[in-house]
C-alpha positions, 0 to 999 in steps of 0.5 A: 745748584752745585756748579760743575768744575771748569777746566781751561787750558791755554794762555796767558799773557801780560798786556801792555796796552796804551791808551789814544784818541784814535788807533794810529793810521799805517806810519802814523805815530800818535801821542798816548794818554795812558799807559799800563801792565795788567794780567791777560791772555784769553785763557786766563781772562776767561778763567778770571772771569768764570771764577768771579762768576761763581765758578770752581776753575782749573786753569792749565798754561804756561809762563816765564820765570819772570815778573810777567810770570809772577804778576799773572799767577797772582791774579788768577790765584786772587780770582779764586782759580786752581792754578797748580797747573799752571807750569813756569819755564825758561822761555818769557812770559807771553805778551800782548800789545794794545792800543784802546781808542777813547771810543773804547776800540781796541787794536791787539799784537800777541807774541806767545812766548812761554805758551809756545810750550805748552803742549798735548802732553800737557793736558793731562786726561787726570786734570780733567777727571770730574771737570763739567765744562772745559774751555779753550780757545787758540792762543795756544797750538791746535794740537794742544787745542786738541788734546784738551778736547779730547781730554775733556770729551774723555772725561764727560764735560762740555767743551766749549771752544773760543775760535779766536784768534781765527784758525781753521780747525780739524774736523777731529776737533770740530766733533770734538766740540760740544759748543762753539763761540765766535764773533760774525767774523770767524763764523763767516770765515770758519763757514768758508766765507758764507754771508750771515744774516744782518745784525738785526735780521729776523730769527727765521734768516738764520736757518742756513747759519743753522744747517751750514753750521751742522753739517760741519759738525757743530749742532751749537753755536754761539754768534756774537755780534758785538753792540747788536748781541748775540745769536744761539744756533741750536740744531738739536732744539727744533722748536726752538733753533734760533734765539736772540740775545738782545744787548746790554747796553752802558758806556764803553771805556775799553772793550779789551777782553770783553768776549773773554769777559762773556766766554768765562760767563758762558763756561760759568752759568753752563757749569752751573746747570743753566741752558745754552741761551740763559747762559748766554742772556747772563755772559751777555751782561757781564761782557757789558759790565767789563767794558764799562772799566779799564783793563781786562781781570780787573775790570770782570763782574763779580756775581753780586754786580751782574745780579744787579743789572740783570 
């Protein structure tokens, strides 16, 4: 099946992550055993990651006219993603400071620099013509966020919204929203602090993360719930509105941009014709895979390798 083209709009940010036994306590120094500088920024990862997973992607972003700037353009481009939108401007290349755990945990700082430029007259409804999936996430300002959406919406596509880092959003941008992806604790937090279910709670006890979800405007909700998997909410689906996704299970060495990793799958097996829970079965294996290596677009799956492990 021929995929749909993939529009993702919003950041992309140089990380500087240092690597340590532990993450630091509140005024703690500790000694590091690894530094390095890759391509981040949750819009790019999930870019880098759709484009490694098969998919046609336009990426539209801001970054500095710096070597930042430069190091990120190159990777993208080197993924296979359209990167003709991607404007350069005078403000620094945004950043993002981590620290990983040997455990594979991870502490992140984003500063947004050159994505604080970009803007609703950015999404221009024209770079959206044609596009089947378009993905965003809130590294980048709401209204921009927003115009995306709507541009998206416009043209046809499926837009499938990343709420992270955590904001409340608009209802506009909620009806806007065909799929939502958050982890338990941003579902809790968008649902007004409602308690989810246990990680290993059975289907049937997230009826009410289903009706709660839907009255707020969102029939499709993707809930990751990090070594426990994943949970598809589908309140158009009566016969089935729950699916679990069981996890995928390796060895972490740096769990860094692994729901960007799964993110990009989801937006890629949509965009290819597939459910909302096969493609969620699929991203599942290929956030896995990313957080077997060190880093973020580097460390994304290629098709060949998640066909294997699946």
């Amino acid at each position: 099946m021929t995929s749909a083209r993939i529009v993702v709009a919003g950041s992309l940010n140089a990380d500087l992550t240092i690597y340590c036994e532990r993450l630091p306590s509140p005024g703690e120094t500790l000694h590091g055993s690894g530094f390095a500088v890759n391509p981040g920024g949750k819009s790019a990862n999930q870019a880098v990651s759709a484009a490694k997973l098969g998919g046609n992607v336009t990426l539209l972003g801001a970054v500095g006219e710096d070597p930042n700037g430069d190091m990120l353009v190159a990777s993208t481009a080197g993924a296979g993603v359209d990167v003709s939108h991607v404007r350069r401007v005078a403000e620094p290349t945004g950043v993002a400071v981590i620290s990983v755990e040997d455990s594979g945990e991870n502490s992140i700082i984003i500063n947004a620099g050159a994505n604080g430029t970009l803007s609703p007259a950015d999404m221009s409804p024209a770079v959206f013509v044609g596009a089947g999936v378009v993905c965003l996430c809130l590294e980048v300002s709401l209204d921009t966020v927003q115009a995306a959406a709507q541009a998206g919406h416009d043209a046809g596509a499926t837009v499938l919204l990343n709420l992270s880092p955590y904001a409340p959003v608009t209802e506009g941008l909620a009806r806007l929203t065909d799929v939502l992806l958050v982890n338990a604790h941003e579902a809790s937090q968008f649902l007004d602090g409602f308690h989810l279910p246990a990680p290993d709670a059975p289907v049937g006890a997230w009826a009410g993360a289903v009706e709660k979800f839907a009255s707020r405007g969102l029939n499709k909700v993707l809930v990751t719930l990090g070594a426990a998997g994943s949970v598809v909410l589908d309140s158009t689906n009566a016969a089935q509105p729950v699916a679990r996704i069981a996890p995928t299970r390796v060895d972490a060495v740096d769990t860094t941009g692994a729901g960007d990793a799964f993110t990009g799958g989801v937006a890629a097996r949509l965009a290819a014709g597939d459910t909302l829970v096969d493609a969620a079965h699929y991203a599942s294996v290929a956030a896995a895979l990313a957080a077997t290596k060190k880093g973020t677009q580097t460390a994304y799956p290629t098709v060949a390798e998640v066909a294997a492990r699946l």
